[in-house]
N, C-alpha and C positions, 0 to 999 in steps of 0.2 A: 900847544900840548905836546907834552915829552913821549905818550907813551906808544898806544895801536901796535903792541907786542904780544899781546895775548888775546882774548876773546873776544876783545875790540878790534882785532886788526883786519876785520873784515867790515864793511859799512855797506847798509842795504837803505837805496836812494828810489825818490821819485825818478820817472821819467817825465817828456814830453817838456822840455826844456827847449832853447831855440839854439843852444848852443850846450858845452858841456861846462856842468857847473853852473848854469844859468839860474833864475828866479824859477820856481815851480811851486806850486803848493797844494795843489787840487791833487787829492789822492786818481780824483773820477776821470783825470786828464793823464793818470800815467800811463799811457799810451803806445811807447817806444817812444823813440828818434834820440833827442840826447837823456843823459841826465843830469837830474837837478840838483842844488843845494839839499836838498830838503831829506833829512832821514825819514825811510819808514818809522812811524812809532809802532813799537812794539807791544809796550804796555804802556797803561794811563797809571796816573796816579794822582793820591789829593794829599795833605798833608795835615797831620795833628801835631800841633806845635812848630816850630821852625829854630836854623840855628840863624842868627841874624849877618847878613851879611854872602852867606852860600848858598847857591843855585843848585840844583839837580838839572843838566840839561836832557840825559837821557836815561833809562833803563834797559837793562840788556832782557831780551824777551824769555832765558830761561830762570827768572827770577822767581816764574810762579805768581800766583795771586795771593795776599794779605798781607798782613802786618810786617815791613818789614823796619829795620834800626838805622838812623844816620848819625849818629853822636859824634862830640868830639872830645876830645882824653886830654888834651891839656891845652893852650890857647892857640897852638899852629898845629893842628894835627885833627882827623879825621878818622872815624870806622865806619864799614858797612856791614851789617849786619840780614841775608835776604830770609823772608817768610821762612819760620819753620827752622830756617840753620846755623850755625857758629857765626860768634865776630871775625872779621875778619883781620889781618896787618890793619895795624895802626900804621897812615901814609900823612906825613909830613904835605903841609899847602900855603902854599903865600901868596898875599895880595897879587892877582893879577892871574894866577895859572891855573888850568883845567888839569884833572885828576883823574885816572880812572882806581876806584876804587870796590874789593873785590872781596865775597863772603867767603868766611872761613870753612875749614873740612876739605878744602882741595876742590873746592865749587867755583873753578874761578869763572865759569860760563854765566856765572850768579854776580852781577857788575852792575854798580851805575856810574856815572859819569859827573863829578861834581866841578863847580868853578865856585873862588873866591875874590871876593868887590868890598874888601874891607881891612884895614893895616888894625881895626881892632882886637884884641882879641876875642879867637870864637870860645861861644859858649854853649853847654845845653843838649838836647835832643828832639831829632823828631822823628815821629810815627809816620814812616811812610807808606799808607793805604794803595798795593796796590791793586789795579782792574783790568779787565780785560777792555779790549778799544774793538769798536765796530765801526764799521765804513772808513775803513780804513784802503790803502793798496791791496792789502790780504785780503780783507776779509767784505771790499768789495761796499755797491751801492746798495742804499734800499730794492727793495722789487715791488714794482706797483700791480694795481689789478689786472692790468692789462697785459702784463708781461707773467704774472702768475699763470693766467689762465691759457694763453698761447706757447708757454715755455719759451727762454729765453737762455741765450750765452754771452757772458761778459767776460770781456779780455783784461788784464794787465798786465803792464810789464814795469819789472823791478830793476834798478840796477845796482849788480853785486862788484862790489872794487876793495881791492887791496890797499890799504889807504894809508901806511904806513909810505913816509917819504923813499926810504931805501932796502925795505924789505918786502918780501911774499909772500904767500901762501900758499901750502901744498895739499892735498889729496881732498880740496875742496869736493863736498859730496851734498846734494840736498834732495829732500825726500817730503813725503806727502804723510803726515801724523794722523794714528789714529785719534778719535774722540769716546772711547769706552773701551772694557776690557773685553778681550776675545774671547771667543767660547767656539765650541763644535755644534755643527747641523747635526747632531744625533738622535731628534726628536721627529724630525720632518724635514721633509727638503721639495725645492721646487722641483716643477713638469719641465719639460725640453722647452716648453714655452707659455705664454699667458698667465694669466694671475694666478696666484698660491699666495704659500705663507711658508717661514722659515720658522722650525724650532729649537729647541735646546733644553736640556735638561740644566743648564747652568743658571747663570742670571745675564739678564739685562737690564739692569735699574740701574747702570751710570751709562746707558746709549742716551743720545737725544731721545726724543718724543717721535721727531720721522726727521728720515736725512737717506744717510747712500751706507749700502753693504758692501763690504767687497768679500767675494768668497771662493775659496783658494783651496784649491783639492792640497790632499794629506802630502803630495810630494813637494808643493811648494809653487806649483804651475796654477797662475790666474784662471780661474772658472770662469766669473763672469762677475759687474757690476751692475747693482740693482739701488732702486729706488724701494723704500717702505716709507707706505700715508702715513702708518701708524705702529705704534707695537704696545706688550704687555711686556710684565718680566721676561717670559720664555717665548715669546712666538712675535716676529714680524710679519707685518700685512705687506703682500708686492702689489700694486694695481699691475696690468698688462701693460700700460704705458710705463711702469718703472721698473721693464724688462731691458736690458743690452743697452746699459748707460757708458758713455766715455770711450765710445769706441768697442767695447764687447761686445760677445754674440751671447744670446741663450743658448743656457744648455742646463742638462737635468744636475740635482745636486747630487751630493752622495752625503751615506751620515758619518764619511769621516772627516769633509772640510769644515774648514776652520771661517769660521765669519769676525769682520773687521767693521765696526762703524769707523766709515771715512768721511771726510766731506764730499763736495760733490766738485771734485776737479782732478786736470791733470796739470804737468807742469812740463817747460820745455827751456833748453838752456841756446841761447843766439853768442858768440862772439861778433863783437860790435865792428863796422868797418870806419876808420877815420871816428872812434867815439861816436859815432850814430850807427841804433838799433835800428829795425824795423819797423816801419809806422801803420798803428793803426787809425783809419777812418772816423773809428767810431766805436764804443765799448765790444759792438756787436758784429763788427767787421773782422770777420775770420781768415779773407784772400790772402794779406800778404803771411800768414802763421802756420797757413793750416798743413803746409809740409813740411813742420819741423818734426824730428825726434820726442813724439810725447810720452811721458810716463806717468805714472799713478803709484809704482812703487811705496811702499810703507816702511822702508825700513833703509838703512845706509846702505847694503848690498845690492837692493832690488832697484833704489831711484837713480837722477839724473849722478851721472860723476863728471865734475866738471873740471878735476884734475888740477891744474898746479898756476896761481897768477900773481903773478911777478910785480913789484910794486906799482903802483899808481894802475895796474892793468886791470879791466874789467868784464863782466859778463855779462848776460840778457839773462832774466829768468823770469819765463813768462807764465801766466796764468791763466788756462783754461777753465771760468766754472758756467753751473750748468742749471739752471732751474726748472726743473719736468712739469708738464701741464698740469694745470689742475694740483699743482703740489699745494701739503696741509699748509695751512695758511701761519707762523708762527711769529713773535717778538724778538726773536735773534733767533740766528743759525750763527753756528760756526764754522771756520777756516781755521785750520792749522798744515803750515810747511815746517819743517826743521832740515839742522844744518850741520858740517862737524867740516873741522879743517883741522893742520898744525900748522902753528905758526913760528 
């Protein structure tokens, strides 16, 4: 493949490899030490209709979810079209080579990656459906009764490499994404400590159902992370136990911060020594992690900056999350990290 010049030129791998570049496939084994073959999947997808002959091997994960276009314009050639935006270039592809191909309006972070296994001419279109992926590296193992009820923390670690043969990338940044739109505690706010509720005069009807707040007085300085069982449009429920999550302390709110549904993690960046990170034991083995530089940051300015890696060069980026006792029992939660480099 000619390209890992733009949105691709950064590649997010299993660990827990025996060697770098090794066989790896178990997301639940990404663990540190080396890294594997094996790409994070970002996004899932199924297909309505197919062009015969081209493979999709990956999806870039700011594609979004739904319908997005793979067609092709005449018998050697390709477009990508993602959920919701413009065609992209029309890119020329021949028997044997990988592609990355990229949606139109200047979205080039909107990418999939196609190969072609056919000297025939392509024909046709298809409807690329895409989804969100669970149990994944990100977004982590099921959680069972047992580990609901006692609270539990599971580790990953991802490896981030520049993976273009002779080039790298600079001002690498990644950060911890919100899951709803922000709004102000101007309705109610919590006590210095123990159970309450948060309000708002805004909305809440695109937060989860219960997950993690994070709430940020009006100058920009972390308050504190909390746990809610549950919520309404305008008020979340805190139990006492989803008080001074991720390392924070309680403290009382005020009604001019700002609340964030986040997930429930933080994140931490390793430089590998000899290509091998840090090993963990076991999902829940925190000894060899727990002094790194963690952050929770939401945004490019406030999260990990991992600064500039030079080609083939790579980084740790590990994953703290967190399940609080007794937390509501749900069919998916979500995780989201995001990313921004030049390449």
């Amino acid at each position: 493949m000619d390209e890992y010049r733009h949105a691709d030129a950064i590649g997010f791998f299993l660990t827990g490899a025996e060697s770098d570049g090794g066989s790896q496939t178990d997301p639940d084994l990404s663990l540190g030490s080396y890294r594997g073959s094996t790409y994070i999947e970002q996004r899932g997808f199924f297909l309505e209709g197919s062009i015969t002959g081209v493979k999709i091997e990956r999806l870039g994960g700011a594609n979004g979810e739904g319908a997005g276009f793979l067609e092709t314009i005449d018998g050697d050639s390709l477009r990508w079209t993602a959920p919701g935006g413009t065609a992209g270039p029309i890119t020329a592809i021949a028997d044997g080579e990988t592609k990355l191909l990229e949606s139109g309006g200047y979205e080039r972070s909107k990418f999939v990656i196609a190969s072609r296994h056919t000297t025939s001419d392509l024909k046709g279109q298809a409807v690329v459906m895409i989804v969100p992926v669970y149990n994944s590296a990100v977004g982590s193992s099921n959680v069972s009764h047992s580990e609901r009820e006692a609270g539990e923390i599971k580790l990953r670690c991802i490896a981030v490499k520049a993976v273009h043969a002779t080039h790298g990338v600079i001002n690498l940044k990644v950060w911890v994404g919100t899951l709803g739109t922000q709004q102000v505690s101007d309705a109610g706010q919590l006590g210095a400590s123990g159970a309450g509720t948060i309000e708002t005069t805004g909305s809440l009807a695109d937060w989860p159902e219960s997950g993690f707040c994070r709430i940020t007085e009006s100058g920009g300085t972390l308050r504190e992370i909390v746990y809610y069982s549950e919520r309404t449009d305008t008020v979340l429920t805190i139990p006492a136990a989803g008080r001074e999550q991720l390392g924070t302390t309680a403290a009382a709110g005020a009604a001019s911060d700002t609340i964030d549904a986040v997930p429930g993690l933080k994140i931490a960046a390793e430089t590998p020594a000899a290509d091998q990170f840090s090993v963990a034991d076991d999902e829940n083995d925190t000894s060899e992690v727990s002094g790194f530089s963690w952050s929770t940051g939401t945004t490019e300015a406030t999260g990990l900056d991992i600064g500039d890696l030079a080609a083939g060069e790579m980084a740790g980026l590990w994953l703290w999350l967190i399940v609080v006792a007794d937390a509501t029992v749900s069919p998916s939660m979500d995780n989201l990290i995001k990313w921004s480099f030049d390449a």
